[in-house]
Backbone as JSON Lines, residues from 0, in Angstrom:
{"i":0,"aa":"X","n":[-4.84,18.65,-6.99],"ca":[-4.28,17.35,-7.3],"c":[-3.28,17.46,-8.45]}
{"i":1,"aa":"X","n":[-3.59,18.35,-9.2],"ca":[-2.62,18.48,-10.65],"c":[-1.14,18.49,-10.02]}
{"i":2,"aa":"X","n":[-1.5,19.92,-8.9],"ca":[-0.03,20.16,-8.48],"c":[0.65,18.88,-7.83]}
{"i":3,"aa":"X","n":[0.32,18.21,-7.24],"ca":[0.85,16.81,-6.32],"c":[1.18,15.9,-7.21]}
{"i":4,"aa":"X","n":[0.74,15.75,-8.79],"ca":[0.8,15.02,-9.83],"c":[2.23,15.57,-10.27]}
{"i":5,"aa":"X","n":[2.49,16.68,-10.14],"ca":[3.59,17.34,-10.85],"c":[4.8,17.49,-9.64]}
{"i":6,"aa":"X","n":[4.63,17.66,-8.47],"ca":[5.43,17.29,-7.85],"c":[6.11,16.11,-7.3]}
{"i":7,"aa":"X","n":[5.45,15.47,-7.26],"ca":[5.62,13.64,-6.71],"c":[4.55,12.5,-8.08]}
{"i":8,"aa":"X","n":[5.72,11.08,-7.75],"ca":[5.73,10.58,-8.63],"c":[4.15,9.59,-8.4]}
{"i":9,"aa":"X","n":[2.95,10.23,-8.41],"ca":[2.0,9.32,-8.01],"c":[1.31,8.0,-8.67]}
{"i":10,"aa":"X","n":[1.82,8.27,-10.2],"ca":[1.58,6.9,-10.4],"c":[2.45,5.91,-10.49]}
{"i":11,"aa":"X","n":[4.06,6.59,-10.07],"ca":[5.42,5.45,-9.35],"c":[4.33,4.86,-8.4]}
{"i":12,"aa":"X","n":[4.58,6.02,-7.2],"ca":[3.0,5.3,-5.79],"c":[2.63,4.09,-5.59]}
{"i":13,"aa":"X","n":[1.69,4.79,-6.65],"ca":[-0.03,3.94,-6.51],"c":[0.36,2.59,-7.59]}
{"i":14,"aa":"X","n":[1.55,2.47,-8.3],"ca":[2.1,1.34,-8.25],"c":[2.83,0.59,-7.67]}
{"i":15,"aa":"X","n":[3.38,0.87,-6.0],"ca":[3.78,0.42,-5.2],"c":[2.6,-0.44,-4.17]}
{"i":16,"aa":"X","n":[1.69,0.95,-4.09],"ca":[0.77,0.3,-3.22],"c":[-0.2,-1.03,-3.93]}
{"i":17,"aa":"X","n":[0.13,-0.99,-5.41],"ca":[-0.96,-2.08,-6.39],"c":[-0.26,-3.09,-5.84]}
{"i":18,"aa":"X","n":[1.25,-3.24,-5.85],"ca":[1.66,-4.38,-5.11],"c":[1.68,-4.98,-4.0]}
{"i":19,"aa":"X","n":[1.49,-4.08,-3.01],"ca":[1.58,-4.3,-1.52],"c":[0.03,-4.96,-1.39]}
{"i":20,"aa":"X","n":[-1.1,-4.02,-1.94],"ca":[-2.4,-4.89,-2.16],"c":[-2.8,-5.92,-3.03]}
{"i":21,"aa":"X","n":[-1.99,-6.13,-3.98],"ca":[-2.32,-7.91,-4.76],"c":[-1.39,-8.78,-3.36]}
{"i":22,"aa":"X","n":[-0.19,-8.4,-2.89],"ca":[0.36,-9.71,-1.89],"c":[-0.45,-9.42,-0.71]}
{"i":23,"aa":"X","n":[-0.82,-8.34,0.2],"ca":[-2.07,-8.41,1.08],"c":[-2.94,-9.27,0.86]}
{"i":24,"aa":"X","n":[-4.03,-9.12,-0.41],"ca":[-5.07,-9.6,-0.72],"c":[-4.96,-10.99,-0.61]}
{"i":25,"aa":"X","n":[-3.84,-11.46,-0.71],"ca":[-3.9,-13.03,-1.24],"c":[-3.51,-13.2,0.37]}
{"i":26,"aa":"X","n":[-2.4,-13.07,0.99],"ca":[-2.27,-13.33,2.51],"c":[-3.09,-13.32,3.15]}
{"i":27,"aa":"X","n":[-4.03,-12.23,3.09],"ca":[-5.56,-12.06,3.66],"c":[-6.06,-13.33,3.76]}
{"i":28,"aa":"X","n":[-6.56,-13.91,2.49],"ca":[-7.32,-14.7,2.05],"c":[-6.91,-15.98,2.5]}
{"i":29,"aa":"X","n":[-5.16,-16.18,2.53],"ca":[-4.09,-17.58,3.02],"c":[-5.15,-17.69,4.47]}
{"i":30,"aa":"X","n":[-4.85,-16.53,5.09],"ca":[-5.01,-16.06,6.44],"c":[-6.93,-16.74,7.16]}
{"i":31,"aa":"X","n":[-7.34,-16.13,6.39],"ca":[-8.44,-16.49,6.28],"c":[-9.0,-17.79,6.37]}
{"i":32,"aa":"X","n":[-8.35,-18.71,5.09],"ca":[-8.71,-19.84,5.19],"c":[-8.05,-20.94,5.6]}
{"i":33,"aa":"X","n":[-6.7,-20.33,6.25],"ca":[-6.07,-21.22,7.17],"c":[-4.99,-20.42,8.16]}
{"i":34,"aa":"X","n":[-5.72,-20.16,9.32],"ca":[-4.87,-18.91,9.59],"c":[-3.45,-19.89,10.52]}
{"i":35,"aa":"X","n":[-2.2,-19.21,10.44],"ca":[-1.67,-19.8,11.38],"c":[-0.55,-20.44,10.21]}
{"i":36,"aa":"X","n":[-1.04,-20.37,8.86],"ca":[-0.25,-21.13,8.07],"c":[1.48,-20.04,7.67]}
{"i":37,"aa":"X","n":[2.57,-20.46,7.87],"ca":[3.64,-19.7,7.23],"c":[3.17,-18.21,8.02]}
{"i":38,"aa":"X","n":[2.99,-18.18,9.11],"ca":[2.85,-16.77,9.49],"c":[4.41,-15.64,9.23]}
{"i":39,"aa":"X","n":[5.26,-16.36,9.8],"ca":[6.77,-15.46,9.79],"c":[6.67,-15.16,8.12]}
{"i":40,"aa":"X","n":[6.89,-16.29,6.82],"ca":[6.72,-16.03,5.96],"c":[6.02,-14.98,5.59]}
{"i":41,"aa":"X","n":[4.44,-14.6,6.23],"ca":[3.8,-14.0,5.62],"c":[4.05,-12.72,6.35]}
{"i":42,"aa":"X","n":[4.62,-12.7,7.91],"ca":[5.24,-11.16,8.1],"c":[5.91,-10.31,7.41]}
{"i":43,"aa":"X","n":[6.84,-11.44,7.03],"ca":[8.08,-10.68,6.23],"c":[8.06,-10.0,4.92]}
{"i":44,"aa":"X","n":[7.06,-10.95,4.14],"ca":[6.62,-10.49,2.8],"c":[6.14,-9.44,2.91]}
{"i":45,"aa":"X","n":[4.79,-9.19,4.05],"ca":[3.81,-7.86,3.73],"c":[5.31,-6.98,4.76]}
{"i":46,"aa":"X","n":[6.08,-7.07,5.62],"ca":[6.79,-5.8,6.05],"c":[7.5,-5.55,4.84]}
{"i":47,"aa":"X","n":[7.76,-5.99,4.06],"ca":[8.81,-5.42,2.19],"c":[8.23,-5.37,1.47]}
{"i":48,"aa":"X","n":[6.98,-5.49,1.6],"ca":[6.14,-4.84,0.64],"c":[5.6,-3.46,1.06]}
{"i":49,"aa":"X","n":[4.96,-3.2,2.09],"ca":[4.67,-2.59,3.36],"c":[6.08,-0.97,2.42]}
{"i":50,"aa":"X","n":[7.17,-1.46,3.26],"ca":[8.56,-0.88,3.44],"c":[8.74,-0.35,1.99]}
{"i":51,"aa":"X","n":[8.79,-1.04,0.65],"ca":[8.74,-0.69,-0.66],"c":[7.44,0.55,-1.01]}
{"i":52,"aa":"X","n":[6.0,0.42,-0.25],"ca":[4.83,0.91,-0.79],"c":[5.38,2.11,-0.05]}
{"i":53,"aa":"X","n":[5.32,2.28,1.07],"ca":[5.78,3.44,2.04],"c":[7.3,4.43,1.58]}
{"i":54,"aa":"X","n":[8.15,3.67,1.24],"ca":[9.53,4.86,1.2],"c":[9.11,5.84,0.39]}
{"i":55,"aa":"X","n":[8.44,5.79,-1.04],"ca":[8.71,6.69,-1.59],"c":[7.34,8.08,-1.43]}
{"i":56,"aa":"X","n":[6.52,7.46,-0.76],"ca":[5.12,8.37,-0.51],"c":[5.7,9.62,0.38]}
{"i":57,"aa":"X","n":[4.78,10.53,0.11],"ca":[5.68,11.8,0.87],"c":[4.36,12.09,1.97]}
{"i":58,"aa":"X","n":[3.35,10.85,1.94],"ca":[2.12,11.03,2.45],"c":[1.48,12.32,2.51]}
{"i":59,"aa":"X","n":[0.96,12.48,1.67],"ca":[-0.12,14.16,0.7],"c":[-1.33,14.09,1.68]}
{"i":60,"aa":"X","n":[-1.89,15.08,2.3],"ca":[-3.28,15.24,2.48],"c":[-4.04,14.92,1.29]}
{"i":61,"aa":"X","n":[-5.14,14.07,1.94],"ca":[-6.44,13.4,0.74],"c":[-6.6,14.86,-0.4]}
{"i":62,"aa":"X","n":[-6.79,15.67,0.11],"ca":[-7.08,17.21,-1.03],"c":[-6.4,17.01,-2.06]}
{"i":63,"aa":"X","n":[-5.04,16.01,-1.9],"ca":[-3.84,16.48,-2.79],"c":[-3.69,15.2,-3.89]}
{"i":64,"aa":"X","n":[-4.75,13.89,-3.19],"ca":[-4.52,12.7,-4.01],"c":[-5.75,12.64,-4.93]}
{"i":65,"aa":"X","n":[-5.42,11.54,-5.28],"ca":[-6.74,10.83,-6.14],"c":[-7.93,10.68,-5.61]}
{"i":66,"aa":"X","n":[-9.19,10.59,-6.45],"ca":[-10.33,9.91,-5.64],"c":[-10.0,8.65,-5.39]}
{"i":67,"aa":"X","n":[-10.34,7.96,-4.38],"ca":[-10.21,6.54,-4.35],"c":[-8.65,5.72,-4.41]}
{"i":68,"aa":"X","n":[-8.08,6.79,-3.61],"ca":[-6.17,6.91,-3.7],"c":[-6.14,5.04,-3.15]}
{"i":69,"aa":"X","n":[-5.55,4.21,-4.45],"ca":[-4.82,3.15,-3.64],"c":[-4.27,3.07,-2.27]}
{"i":70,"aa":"X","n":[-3.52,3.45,-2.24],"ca":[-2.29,3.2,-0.94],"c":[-3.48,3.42,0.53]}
{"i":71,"aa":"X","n":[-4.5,3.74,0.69],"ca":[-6.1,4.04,1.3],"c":[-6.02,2.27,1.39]}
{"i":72,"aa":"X","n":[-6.88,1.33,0.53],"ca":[-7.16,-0.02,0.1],"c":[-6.11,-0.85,0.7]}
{"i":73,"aa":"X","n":[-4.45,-0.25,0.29],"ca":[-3.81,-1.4,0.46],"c":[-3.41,-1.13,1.71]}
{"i":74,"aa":"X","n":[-3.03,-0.19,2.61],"ca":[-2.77,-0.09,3.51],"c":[-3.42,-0.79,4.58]}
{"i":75,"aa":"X","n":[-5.2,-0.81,3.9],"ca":[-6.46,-1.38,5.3],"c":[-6.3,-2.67,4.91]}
{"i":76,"aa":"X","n":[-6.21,-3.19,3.67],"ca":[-5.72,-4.87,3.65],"c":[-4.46,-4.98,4.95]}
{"i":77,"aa":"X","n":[-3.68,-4.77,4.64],"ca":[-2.71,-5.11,5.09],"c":[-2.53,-5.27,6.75]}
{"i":78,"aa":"X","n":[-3.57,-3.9,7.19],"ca":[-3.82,-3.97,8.45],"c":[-4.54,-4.97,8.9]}
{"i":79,"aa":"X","n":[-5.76,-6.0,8.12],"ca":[-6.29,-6.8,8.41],"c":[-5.37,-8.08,8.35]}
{"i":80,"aa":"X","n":[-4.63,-8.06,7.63],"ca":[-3.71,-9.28,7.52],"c":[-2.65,-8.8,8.91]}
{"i":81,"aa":"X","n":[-2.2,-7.89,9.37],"ca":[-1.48,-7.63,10.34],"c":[-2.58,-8.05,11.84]}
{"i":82,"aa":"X","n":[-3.9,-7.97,11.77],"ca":[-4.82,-8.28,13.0],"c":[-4.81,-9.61,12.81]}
{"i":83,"aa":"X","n":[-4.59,-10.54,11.89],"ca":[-5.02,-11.71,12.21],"c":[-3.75,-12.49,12.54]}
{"i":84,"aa":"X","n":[-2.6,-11.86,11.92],"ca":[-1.21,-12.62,12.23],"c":[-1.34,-12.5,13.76]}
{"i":85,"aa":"X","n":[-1.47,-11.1,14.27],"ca":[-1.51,-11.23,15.72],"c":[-1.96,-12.08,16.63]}
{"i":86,"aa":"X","n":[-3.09,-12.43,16.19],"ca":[-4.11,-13.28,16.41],"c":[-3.25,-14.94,16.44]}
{"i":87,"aa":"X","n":[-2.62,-15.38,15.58],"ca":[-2.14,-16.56,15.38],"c":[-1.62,-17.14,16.36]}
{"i":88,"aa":"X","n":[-1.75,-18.36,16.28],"ca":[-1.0,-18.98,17.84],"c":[0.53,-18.74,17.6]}
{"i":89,"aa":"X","n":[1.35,-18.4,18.83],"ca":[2.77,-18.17,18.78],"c":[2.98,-17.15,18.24]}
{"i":90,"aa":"X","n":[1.88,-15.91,17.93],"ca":[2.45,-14.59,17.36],"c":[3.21,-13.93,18.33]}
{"i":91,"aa":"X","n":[3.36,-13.94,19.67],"ca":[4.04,-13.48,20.49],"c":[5.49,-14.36,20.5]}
{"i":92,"aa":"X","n":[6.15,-14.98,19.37],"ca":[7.04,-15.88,19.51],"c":[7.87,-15.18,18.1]}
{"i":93,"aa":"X","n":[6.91,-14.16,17.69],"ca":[7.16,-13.59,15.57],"c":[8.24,-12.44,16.04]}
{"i":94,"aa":"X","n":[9.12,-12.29,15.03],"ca":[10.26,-11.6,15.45],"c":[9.82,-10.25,15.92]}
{"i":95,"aa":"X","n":[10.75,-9.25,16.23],"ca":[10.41,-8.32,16.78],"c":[10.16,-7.48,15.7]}
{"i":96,"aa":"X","n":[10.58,-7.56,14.36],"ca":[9.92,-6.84,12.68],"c":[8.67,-6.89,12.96]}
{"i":97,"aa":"X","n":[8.11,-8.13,13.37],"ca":[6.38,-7.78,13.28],"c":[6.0,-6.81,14.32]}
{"i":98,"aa":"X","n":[6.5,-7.04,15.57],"ca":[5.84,-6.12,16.46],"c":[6.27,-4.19,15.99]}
{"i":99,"aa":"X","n":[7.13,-4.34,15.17],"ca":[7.88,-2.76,14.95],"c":[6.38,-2.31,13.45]}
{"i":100,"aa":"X","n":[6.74,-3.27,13.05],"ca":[5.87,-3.39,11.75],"c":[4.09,-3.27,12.63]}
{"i":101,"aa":"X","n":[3.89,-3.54,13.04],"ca":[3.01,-3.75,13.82],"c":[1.72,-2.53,14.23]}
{"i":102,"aa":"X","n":[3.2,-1.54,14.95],"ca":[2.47,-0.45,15.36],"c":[2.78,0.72,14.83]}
{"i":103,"aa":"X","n":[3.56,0.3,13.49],"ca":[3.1,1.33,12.01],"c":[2.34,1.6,11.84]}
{"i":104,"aa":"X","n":[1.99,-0.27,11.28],"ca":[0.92,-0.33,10.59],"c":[-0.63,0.07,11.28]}
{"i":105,"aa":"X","n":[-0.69,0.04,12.69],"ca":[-1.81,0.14,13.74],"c":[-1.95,2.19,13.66]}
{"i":106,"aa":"X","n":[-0.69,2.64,13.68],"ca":[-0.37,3.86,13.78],"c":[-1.35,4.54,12.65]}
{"i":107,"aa":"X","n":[-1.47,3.86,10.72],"ca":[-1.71,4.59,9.93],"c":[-3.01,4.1,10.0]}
{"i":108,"aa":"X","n":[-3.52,3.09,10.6],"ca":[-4.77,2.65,10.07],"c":[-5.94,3.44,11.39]}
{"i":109,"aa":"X","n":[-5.21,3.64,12.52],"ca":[-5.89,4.79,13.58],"c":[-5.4,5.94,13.18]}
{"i":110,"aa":"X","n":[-4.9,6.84,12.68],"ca":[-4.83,8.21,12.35],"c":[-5.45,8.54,10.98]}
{"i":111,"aa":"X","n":[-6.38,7.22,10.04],"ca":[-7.58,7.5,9.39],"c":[-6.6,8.65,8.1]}
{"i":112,"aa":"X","n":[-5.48,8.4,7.66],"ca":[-4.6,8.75,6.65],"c":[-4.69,8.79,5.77]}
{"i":113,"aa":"X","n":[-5.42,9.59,4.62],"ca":[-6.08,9.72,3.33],"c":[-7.54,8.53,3.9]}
């Protein structure tokens, strides 16, 4: 891990992903207790947050990160907020960003990625 510390900027990172999981967390929760509300809104936010947490990761095998590596947390938020948008009435009506965004996000959360 030292070496991955010294090569890449991991606590730039895992301050990308702190953000992508405080606006997850709370969409989650929008989601949750009223799902259906501002959905496009809430696509767009988590795909640029999503898009910001992701560019700069060079995605490290777990060996190479932290215990308990953020971008792990915020990524599975995000996927849950991505299952329930789906879920929403007229999600088949959400631009085609969500569906691209979609099966990223479906992509990292089935290939079990750190």
């Amino acid at each position: 891990m030292k070496i991955a510390a010294q090569l890449w900027p991991l606590d730039q990172i895992a301050d990308g992903y702190e953000r992508l999981l405080d606006v997850a967390t709370a969409r989650l929760r929008k989601l949750q207790n009223s799902p259906g509300t501002d959905a496009v809104t809430m696509t767009i936010e988590l795909a640029a947050e999503f898009t910001r947490a992701m560019e700069p990761d060079p995605l490290l095998p777990p060996e190479l990160l932290p215990t308990n590596w953020i971008g792990t947390r915020a990524r599975s938020i995000t996927a849950q907020c991505w299952t329930l948008l789906a879920q929403v009435d007229g999600a088949d009506d959400l631009p085609s960003l969500f569906h691209l965004y979609s099966d990223a996000i479906g992509d990292d959360q089935d290939a079990s990625v750190r």
